[in-house]
C-alpha positions, 0 to 999 in steps of 0.5 A, a space after each residue: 729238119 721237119 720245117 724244112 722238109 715241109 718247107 721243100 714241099 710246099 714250094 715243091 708243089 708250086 714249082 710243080 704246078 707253074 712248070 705243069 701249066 707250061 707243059 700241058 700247054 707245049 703238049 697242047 700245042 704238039 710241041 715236043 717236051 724234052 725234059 720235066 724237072 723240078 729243080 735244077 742241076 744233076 738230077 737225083 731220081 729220072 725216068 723216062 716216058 715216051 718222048 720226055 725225061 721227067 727229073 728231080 734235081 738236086 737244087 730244089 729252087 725252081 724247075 723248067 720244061 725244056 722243049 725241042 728246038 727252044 734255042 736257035 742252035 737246037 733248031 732241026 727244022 721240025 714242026 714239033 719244035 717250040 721255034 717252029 710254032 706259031 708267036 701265038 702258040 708260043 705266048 700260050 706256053 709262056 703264059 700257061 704257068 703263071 695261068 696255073 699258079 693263080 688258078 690253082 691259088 683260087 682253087 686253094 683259097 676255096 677248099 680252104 673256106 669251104 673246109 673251114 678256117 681256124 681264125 683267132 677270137 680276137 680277128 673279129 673283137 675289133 677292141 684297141 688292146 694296146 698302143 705302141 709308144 710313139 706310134 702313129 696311133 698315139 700321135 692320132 688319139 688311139 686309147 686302149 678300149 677304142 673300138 674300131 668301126 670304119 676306116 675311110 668310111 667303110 666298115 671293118 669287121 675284122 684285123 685282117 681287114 684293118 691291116 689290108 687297108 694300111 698295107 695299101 700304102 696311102 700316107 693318112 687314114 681316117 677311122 672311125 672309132 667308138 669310145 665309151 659310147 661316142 663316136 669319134 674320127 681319128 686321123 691317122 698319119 703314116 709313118 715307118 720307124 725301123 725295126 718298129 714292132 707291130 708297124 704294119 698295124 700302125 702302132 695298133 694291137 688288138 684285144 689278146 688275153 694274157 693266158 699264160 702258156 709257159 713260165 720259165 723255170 727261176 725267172 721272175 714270173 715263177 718266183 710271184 707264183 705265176 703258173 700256166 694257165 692263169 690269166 693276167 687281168 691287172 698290171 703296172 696300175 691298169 686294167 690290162 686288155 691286151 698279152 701285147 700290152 704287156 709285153 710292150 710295157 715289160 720292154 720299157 721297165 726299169 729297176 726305178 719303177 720298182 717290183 709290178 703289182 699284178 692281179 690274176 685269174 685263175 680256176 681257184 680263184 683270183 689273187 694278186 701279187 708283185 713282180 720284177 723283171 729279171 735281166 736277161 743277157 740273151 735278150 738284153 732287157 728285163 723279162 718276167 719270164 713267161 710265154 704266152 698260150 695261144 689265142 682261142 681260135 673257132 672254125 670260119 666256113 663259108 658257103 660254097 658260092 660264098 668261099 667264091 666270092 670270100 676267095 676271089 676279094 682275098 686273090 684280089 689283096 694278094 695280088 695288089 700287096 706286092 705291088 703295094 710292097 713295091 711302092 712301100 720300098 720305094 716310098 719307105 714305108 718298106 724294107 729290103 730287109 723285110 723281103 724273104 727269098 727261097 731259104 726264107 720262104 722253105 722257112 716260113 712254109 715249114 713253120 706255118 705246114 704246122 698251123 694245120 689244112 686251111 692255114 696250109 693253102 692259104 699260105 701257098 695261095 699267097 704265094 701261088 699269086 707271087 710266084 705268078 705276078 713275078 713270072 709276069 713282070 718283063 725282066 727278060 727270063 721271067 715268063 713275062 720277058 718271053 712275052 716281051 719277045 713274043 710281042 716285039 717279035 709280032 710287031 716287027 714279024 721277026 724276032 730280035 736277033 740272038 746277039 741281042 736276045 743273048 746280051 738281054 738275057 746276060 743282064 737279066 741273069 747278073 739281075 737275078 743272080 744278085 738278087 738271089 744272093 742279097 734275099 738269100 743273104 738276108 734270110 740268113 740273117 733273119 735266121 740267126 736273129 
């Protein structure tokens, strides 16, 4: 319940301020603003100040202002209505609300920086951990304990920085890697295996100890003695580097290769012992039995001319990743499946409102830049279609005629509603996953 009602919120907020760009614009313009909602359909809370009703609905997916004489029949001839206003008075309301969503995204970026940001030890350890089987990292000659310095010859310092470069869809990388002192050029080549954990890294892992959070009650790990809190340094005959090794060498175990020899840290000492996965129905594979503890985090913060620059090269990847996810779903290195709409989007806003302030606005900023560059695109009843109209209405000194404007907004609306409806669909599944 709290995920959602965090959820709601956070996409409440964003709603609120697209729709707000939207409205101090229309009033900037003296256009006559009937109606404020956040959400649509009946309204649950309302009241009225001067000349315009501001509303809480009850479908909390989206929000609009409507504004006096915005539709052909509306028209009663007044200077304060929408249609009476000159194109270019009208393209400064369309355009206000994305306007506000990425203004407001950079303004969440920079309180974040400057407040300071709880990143994982492990971001800035840019030591290999563990390779996926059968990952383009393998083919290229990753080993765990390779250490990444550059790809395409520019250094990376960070895994975000290492995931913004494979999220860019190219096909073939060349990193630049340190191995037991020599340098050495890998050559990476892209490939999306459905359902491939950790495919966006390219089969790479970084450097997680395996601090043991939780063991399950009568599982494998708890009849070897495991407790929480120690450390996993040695299993299945190698140094262990990475909680992600583990786990990717636990999924491939079999009862032919026996009980695991394992070797741990703890505060009392050090000690070994062997254990052997248990079936588990649920998952439908062998388990030790343990939950991991969460990484070591320390506070990142900037300066604040330096939170400008940091903030405006993150509003830069945020802006170019969608359409980097574009062409992935049109190349395949993406999947529909992979896309989240508004239930999925409530979920993920409600479970990362837990990761505290920065991680909060962050989070939002993405998908502040989102909701901006999708209003934008010309599909009609999106802020971008109003612009679309806008121009063609400029170029031609009149507008399309209603037929035509209605019949647009027919197939815009069938669009949608069915691309709400396969998200929704897939958020639903995601869900009982």
């Amino acid at each position: 319940m709290l995920t959602i009602i965090f959820g709601l919120i956070i996409l409440g907020i964003l709603i609120f301020v697209h729709e707000l760009g939207h409205f101090l614009a229309a009033k900037a313009c003296g256009i006559r603003v009937l109606t404020f909602s956040l959400g649509f359909g009946q309204p649950l809370l309302n009241k009225k100040i001067g000349e315009t009703e501001y509303r809480i609905s009850a479908i909390p997916f989206g929000g609009y202002v409507k504004m006096a004489g915005e539709n052909v029949d509306d028209i009663r001839g007044g200077e304060d209505e929408y249609l009476s206003r000159p194109v270019w008075q009208r393209a400064v309301v369309a355009a206000a609300g994305p306007f506000f969503n990425v203004f407001f995204a950079f303004l969440f970026l920079f309180i974040a920086n400057v407040y300071g940001i709880d990143e994982p030890r492990f971001m800035r350890n840019m030591t290999v951990g563990a390779i996926v089987p059968a990952s383009a990292a393998q083919a290229a000659g990753f080993l765990p304990g390779d250490s990444i310095t550059a790809i395409n010859g520019k250094t990376v310092n960070s895994w975000d920085e290492v995931q913004n470069f494979f999220l860019r869809g190219k096909t073939s990388y060349t990193v630049q890697v340190s191995r037991q002192g020599e340098i050495l050029d890998l050559h990476l080549q892209m490939k999306r295996v459905k359902g491939e954990r950790y495919a966006g890294m390219a089969g790479l892992a970084p450097e997680v100890p395996a601090v043991i959070g939780n063991v399950t009650k009568n599982s494998a790990a708890q009849e070897a003695g495991l407790m929480a809190g120690d450390t996993i340094v040695f299993a299945y005959g190698d140094t262990l580097r990475s909680a992600i090794q583990l786990n990717i060498l636990t999924e491939n175990w079999t009862p032919q290769n026996g009980p695991i020899e394992i070797k741990v840290k703890r505060s009392e000492g050090d000690f070994s012992t062997t254990v052997t996965p248990k079936f588990d129905s649920t998952a439908n594979r062998h388990l030790l039995g343990i939950a991991f503890a969460a990484p070591a985090t320390q506070k990142i913060r900037y300066s604040p001319l330096n939170a400008v620059y940091r903030s405006g090269t993150q509003m830069w990847e945020f802006t170019t990743l969608i359409f980097r996810v574009l062409h992935g779903l049109t190349t395949g290195g993406a999947a529909a499946s992979d896309m989240a709409g508004p239930v999925g989007i409530i979920q993920i806003s409600g479970q990362v409102a837990q990761h505290g302030v920065s991680t909060i606005l962050i989070f939002m900023a993405m998908l502040g830049v989102n909701l901006a560059l999708i209003n934008l695109l010309p599909l009609v009843i999106t802020d971008g279609g109003q612009l679309l109209f806008l121009l063609i209405e400029a170029v031609r000194g009149k507008p399309l005629t209603p037929k035509t404007q209605g019949l647009i907004n027919m197939i815009a609306v069938i669009f949608f509603i069915s691309l709400f409806v396969f998200l929704t669909f897939n958020d639903i599944l995601r869900i009982f996953r």
